[in-house]
C-alpha positions as CSV (number, residue, x, y, z in Angstrom):
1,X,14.5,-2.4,6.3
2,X,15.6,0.2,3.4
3,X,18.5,-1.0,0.9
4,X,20.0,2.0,1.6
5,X,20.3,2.1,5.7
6,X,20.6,-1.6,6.9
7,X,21.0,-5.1,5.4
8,X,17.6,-6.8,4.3
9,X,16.7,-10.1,4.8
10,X,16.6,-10.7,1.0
11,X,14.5,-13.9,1.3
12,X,11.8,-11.3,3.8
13,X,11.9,-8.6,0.9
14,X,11.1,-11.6,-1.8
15,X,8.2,-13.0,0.3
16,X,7.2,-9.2,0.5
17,X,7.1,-8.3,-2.8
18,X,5.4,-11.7,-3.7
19,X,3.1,-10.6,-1.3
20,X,2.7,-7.5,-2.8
21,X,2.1,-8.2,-6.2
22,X,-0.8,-11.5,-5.0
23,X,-2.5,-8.1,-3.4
24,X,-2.1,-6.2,-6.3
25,X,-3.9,-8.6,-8.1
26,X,-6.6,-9.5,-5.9
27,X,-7.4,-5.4,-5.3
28,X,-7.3,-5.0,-9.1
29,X,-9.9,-7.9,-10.0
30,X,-11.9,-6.4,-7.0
31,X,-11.7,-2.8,-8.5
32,X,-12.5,-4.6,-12.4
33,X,-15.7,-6.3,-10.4
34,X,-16.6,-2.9,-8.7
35,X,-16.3,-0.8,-12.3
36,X,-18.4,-4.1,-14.3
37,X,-20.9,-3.8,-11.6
38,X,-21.4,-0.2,-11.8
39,X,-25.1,-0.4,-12.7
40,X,-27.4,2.1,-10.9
41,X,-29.9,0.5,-8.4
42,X,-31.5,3.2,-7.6
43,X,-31.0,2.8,-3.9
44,X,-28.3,5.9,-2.8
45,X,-27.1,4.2,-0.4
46,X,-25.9,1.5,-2.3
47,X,-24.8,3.9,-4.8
48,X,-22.6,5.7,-1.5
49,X,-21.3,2.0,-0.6
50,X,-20.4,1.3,-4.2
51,X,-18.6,4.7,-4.5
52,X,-16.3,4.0,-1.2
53,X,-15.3,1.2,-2.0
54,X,-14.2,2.2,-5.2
55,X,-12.0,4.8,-3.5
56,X,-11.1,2.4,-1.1
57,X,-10.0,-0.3,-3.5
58,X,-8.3,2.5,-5.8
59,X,-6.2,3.6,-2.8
60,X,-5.1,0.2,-1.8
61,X,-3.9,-0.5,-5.4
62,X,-1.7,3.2,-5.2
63,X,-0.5,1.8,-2.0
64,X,0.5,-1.9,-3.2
65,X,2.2,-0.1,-6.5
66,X,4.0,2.3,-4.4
67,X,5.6,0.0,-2.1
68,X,6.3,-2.6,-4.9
69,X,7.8,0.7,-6.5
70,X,10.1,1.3,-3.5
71,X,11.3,-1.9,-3.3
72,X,13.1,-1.9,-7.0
73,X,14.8,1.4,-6.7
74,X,15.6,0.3,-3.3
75,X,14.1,2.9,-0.8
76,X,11.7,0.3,0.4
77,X,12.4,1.2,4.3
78,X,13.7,4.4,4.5
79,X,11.2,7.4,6.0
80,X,10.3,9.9,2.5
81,X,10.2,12.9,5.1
82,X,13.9,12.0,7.4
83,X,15.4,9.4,5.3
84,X,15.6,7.5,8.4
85,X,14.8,3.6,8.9
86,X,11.2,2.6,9.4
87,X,11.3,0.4,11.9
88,X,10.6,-3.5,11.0
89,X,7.8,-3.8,13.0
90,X,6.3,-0.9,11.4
91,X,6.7,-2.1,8.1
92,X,5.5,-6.0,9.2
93,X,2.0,-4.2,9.9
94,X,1.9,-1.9,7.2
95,X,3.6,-3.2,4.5
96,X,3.2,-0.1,2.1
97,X,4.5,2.7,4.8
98,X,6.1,5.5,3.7
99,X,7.0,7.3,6.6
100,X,8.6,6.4,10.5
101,X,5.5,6.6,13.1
102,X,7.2,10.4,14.2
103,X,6.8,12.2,10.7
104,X,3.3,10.0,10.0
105,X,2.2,12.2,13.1
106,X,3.3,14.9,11.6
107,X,2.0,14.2,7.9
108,X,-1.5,13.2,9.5
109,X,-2.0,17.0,11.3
């Protein structure tokens, strides 16, 4: 589904990016909740809980921003390591993908 290496269903990318930003804002009021409620319990486990999902939350966000990001300068689609087409399916179940399943494998090692 990149601009540049196949026709996008334009109405698909709009639902997408809507999409995207609704999960932007729902990870951000859940990161402003997790920051507000940063108060010490005492308990480290809570406090290890707290922490990961902070990360967690923080990551999501980059990932949301990124994609909406490679949608406007239209490389939404296309593999950042090849260049080739992510497959649709791919990008169905992971929205925010940034590489073909071949150099994932490769970025993952």
């Amino acid at each position: 589904m990149s601009l540049d290496h196949r026709v996008v269903d334009q109405g698909w990318l709009a639902d997408l990016r809507a999409s995207l930003a609704d999960d932007f804002a729902v990870q951000t009021a859940r990161l402003r909740e997790l920051t507000e409620l940063n108060a010490d319990t005492g308990d480290p486990g809570e406090a290890h809980n707290q922490a990961a999902l902070l990360v967690v939350t923080r990551r999501n966000i980059e990932q949301i921003t990124g994609a909406l990001s490679r949608i406007s300068d239209g490389t939404y689609g296309a593999c950042e390591k090849c260049r080739q087409s992510i497959p649709a399916e791919r990008l169905e179940a992971l929205p925010h993908a940034r590489f073909c399943v071949p150099c994932q494998e490769k970025h993952n090692r």
